[in-house]
Each structure stands twice: as structure tokens, then as C-alpha cells.
C-alpha distance (Angstrom), angle and dihedral (degrees) to the residues before:
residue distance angle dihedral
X1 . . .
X2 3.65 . .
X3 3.83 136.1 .
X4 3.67 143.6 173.0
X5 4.18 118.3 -135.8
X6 3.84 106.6 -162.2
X7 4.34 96.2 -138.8
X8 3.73 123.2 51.5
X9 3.89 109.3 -174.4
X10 3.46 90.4 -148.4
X11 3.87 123.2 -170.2
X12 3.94 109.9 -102.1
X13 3.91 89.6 7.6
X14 3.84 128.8 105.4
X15 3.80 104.9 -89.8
X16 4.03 86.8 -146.5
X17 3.74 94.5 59.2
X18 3.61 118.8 106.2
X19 3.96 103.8 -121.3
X20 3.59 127.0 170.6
X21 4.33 114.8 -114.4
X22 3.77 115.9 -174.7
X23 3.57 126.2 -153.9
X24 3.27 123.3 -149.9
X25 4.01 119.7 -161.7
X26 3.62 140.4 166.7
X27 4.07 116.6 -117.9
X28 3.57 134.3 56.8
X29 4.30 127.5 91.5
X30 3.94 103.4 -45.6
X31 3.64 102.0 -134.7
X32 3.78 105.2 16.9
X33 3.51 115.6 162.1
X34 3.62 108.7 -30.2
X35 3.55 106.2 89.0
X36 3.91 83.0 91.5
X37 3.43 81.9 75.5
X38 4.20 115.7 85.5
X39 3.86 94.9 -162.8
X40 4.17 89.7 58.4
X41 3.89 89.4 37.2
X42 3.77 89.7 61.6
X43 4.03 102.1 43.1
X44 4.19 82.2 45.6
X45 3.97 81.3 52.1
X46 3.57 95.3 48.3
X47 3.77 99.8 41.6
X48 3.90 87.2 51.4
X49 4.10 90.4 51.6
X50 3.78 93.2 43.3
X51 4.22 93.5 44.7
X52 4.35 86.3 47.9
X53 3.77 98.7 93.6
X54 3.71 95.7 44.3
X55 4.16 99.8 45.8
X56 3.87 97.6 28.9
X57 3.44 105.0 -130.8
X58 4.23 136.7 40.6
X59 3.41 121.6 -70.8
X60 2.92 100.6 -152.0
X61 3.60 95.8 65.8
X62 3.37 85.5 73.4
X63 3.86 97.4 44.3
X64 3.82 91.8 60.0
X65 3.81 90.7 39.1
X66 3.81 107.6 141.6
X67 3.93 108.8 -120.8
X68 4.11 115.4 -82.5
X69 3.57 91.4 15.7
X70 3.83 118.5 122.7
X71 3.30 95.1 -113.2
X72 3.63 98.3 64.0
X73 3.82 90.6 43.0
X74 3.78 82.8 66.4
X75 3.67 93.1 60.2
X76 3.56 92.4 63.6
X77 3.96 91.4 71.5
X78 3.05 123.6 92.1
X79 3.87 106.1 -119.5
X80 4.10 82.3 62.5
X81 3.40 103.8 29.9
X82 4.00 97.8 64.9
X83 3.96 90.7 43.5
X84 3.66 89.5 53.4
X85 4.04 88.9 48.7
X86 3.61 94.4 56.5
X87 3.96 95.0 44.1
X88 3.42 95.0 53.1
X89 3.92 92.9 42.2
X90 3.56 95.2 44.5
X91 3.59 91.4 51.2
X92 3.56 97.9 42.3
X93 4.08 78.6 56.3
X94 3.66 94.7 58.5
X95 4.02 92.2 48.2
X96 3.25 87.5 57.5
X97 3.87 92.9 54.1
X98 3.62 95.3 44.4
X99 4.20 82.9 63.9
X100 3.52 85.9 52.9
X101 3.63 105.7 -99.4
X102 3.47 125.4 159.1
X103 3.41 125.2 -174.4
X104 3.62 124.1 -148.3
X105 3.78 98.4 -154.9
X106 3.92 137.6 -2.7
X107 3.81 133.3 -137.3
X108 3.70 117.8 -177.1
X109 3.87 131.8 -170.7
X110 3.87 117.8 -144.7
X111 3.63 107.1 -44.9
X112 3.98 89.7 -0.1
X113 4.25 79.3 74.3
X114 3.34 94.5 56.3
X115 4.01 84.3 52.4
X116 3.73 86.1 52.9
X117 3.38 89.7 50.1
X118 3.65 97.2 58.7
X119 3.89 90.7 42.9
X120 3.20 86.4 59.6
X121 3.57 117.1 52.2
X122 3.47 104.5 -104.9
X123 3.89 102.9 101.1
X124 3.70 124.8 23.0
X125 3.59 117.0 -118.0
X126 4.32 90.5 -103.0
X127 3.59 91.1 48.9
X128 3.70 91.5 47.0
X129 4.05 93.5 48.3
X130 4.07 86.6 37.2
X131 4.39 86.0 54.1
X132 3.80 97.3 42.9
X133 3.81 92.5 50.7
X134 3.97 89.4 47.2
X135 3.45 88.3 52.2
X136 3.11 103.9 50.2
X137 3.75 94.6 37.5
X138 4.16 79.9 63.2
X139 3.43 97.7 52.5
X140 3.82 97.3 45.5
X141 3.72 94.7 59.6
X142 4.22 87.6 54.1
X143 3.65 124.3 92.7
X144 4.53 112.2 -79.3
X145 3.65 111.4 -106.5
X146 3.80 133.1 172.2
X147 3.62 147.1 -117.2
X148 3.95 132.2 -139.9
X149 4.15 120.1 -168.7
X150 3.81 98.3 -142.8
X151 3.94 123.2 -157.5
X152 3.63 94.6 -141.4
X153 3.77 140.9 90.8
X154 3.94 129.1 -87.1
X155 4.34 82.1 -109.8
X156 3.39 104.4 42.0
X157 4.06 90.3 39.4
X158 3.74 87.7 53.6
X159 4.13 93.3 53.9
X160 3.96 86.2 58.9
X161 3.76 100.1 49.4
X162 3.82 124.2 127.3
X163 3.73 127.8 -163.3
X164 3.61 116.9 -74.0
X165 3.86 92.9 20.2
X166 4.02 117.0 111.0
X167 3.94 137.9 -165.9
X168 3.88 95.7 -123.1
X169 3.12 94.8 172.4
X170 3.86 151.5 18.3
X171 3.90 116.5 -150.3
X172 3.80 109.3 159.1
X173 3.72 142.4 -18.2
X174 3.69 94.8 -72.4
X175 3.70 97.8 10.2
X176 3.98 116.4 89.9
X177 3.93 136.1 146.1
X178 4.04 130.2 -132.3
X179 3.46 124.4 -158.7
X180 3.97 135.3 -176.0
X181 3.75 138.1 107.7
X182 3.79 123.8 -18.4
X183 3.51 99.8 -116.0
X184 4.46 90.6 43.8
X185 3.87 78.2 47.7
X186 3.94 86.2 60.2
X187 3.24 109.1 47.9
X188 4.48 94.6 40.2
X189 3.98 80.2 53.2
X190 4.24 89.8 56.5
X191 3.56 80.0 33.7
X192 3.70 87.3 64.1
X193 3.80 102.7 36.4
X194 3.70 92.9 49.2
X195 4.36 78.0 70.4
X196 3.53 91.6 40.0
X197 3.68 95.5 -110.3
X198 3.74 110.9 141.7
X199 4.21 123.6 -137.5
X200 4.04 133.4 -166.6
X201 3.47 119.9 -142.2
X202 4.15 106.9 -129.1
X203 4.06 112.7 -132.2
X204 3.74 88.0 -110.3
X205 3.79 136.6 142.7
X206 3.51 96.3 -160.8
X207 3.66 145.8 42.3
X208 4.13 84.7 -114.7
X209 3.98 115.4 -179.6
X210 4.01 90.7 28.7
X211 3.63 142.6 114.7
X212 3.88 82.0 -101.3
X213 4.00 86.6 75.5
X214 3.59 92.1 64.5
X215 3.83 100.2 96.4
X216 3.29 95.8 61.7
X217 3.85 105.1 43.6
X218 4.06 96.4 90.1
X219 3.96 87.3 52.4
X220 3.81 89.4 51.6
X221 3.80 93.7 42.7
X222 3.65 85.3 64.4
X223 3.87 96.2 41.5
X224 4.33 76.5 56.8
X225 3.52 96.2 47.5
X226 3.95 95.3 52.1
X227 3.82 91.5 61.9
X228 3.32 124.4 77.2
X229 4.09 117.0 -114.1
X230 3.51 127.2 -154.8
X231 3.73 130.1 -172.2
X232 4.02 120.5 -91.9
X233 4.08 112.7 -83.0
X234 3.96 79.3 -177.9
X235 4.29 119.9 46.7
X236 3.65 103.6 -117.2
X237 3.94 131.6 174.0
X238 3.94 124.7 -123.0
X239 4.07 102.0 -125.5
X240 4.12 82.5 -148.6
X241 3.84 94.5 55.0
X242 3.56 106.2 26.1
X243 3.92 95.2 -133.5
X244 3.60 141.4 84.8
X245 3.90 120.6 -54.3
X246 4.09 118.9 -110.9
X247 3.55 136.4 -164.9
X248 3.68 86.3 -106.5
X249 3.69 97.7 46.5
X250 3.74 90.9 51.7
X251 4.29 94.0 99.2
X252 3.62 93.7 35.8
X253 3.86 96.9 58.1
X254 3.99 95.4 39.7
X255 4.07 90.1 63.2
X256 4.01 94.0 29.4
X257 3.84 93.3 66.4
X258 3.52 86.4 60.3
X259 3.45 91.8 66.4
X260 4.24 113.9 8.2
């Protein structure tokens, strides 16, 4: 969910210097063992309180949910899941800080951008929690879908598409992940064992990072647009263009990570 890498080639730094990067991503147990830690309890606490009014109940209900209860089946929907994600991340975040940790620059996948985001400057932490619950709100009410990790590269993975499959993501060389509806899902996965190439279904509710997002991007755009956007204090990368964040890319990467 979250990770350190040692060298940040920062712009207008020395590109020798040893600089702290975080990464911010999106699986991984949500609370894990830092609740023994008062400083993360109490930005958990007050992310919960502040995200309330807009999801109707307490989050963390459903964060301390004991397993097979209904309560932690609701976590695995979208419109709790990605609130939970950011809590948790943006918490871990300010742990971090607290040990005096500074990062140098920020790269965020998914939600784990929206993180960065925060980190950074960009959003405040309302509008951040105010966004993530809008977007995930968004994407609940659209169709489920499915996700397949795919041991093969970005080329090769392209040759074998089908309609209404998508690359939503690329993780490593020969590691990449296609999303789209369940039953498209299906038949690319037989698709792929009929050549002997082996897929993992994701944990996902959703077809996330697909043409199945579309719908709701123009909604979100003017979820984006409402809140007010400053430029990075902190360098962080867009996971949609693969470089540094401007002020002028600021809109375009807040409703592209619903989709890219």
C-alpha cells in the first residue's frame, strides 16, 4: 500500500542525492498494524468525523469490522472501499511525518494519487475526502466489472485483446492488468488459458481504469472543478502521464485517474 524508493530525481535537485520518494498504492490489509500507533489513530479518527456527512454513517465501523460480518462486506464496495484507501494512506502519510520524514517527491497509483495530491498541497484534506467519496459514489452506481493481473508485456498483451477488454494498468515489464466487463473478462481469461498463459482475478468490484468509467467522467470533472486547486508544494508525478504534475495539469489528472 505504501513504499519508500531511496532516489527521487527531482527537478532542480542533484540527481545523485539520496532523497526520499513515496509511493502510494491501493491494495494490501487496510489497517494492519498501526493502530498501535496514537498519531495514525487520531488522523484515522478525524478523517472518519470529517467523511460522516458525506457517506452517512462511520467508517470506521467498517474498518474494525470483524471478518464475515456485514459490515466488512460493505467495505468491499466501492463507495467504501476508496474512502477507506485514502484514510488509511493519508494517515499512514502523516506517521511517517511525525518520524520526521520528508519526502522529496510523491507518485500515487489510483486513489494513492489523490493521497499525493493532498500531501502535496494541491487539495485540502476536505476536498480530498469530499472527491474520493464522489468518486467512488460514481462508480458504485455503474455496472460491476472485473480485473485480470496478466504475466505478459504491454505489446504482446495488446495482440490478444478482445472488445470491451482494457490495459488498466502497467506494473512491470511482463506484468500488466486488463479490465472490462465480467463476462469480456471471461472469455479473454479462456482466451488466455487456451495458450497456456495464466491470469489472477483482482479483488475488485468494478472494471476500474476502463472504458466502463467513461459515464461518469463529466460528473466528476465537475466534482474537480468545484474544489479549489493549488499548485504542488511537493513534486509529484501524474500516474496518466508519467511526468511531473503542473498547475495546468492539476484538473486533467484529478478526472483521468478515474479512467487511465
Amino acid at each position: 500500500m505504501f513504499g519508500l524508493i531511496a532516489r527521487a530525481v527531482v527537478p532542480g535537485r542533484d540527481p545523485m542525492s539520496l532523497e526520499q520518494t513515496w509511493l502510494l498504492g491501493v491494495v494490501g490489509n487496510l489497517v494492519g498494524g498501526f493502530l498501535g500507533y496514537a498519531i495514525f489513530r487520531a488522523d484515522v479518527d478525524d478523517c472518519c468525523v470529517a467523511l460522516m456527512p458525506h457517506l452517512g454513517r462511520d467508517l470506521r465501523e467498517l474498518l474494525h469490522a470483524a471478518e464475515g460480518s456485514a459490515e466488512a462486506a460493505l467495505l468491499r464496495e466501492t463507495q467504501y472501499t476508496q474512502p477507506a484507501l485514502f484514510v488509511i494512506e493519508y494517515a499512514l502519510a502523516r506517521l511517517w511525518a511525525a518520524w520526521s520524514l520528508r519526502p522529496a517527491a510523491l507518485i500515487g497509483h489510483s486513489i494513492g494519487e489523490y493521497v499525493a495530491a493532498c500531501l502535496a498541497g494541491v487539495f485540502s484534506l476536505d476536498d480530498a475526502l469530499a472527491l474520493v467519496v464522489a468518486r467512488g459514489r460514481l462508480m458504485q452506481a455503474l455496472p460491476p466489472g472485473a480485473m485480470l493481473a496478466v504475466p505478459l508485456t504491454e505489446r504482446d498483451l495488446q495482440a490478444l485483446l478482445i472488445e470491451g477488454v482494457s490495459i488498466a494498468a502497467i506494473n512491470g515489464p511482463e506484468l500488466c492488468v486488463v479490465s472490462g466487463p465480467v463476462h469480456a473478462i471471461e472469455s479473454f481469461e479462456q482466451r488466455l488459458t487456451d495458450r497456456g498463459i495464466t491470469g489472477r482475478r483482482l479483488h475488485t468490484s468494478h472494471a476500474f481504469h476502463s472504458a466502463m468509467m467513461d459515464p461518469v467522467l463529466d460528473a466528476f470533472r465537475e466534482e474537480v472543478e468545484r474544489v479549489e486547486r493549488r499548485p504542488p508544494a511537493v513534486p509529484f508525478i501524474s500516474n496518466v502521464t508519467g511526468t511531473w504534475i503542473t498547475a495546468e495539469s492539476r484538473l486533467m489528472s484529478g478526472c483521468a485517474t478515474s479512467r487511465s
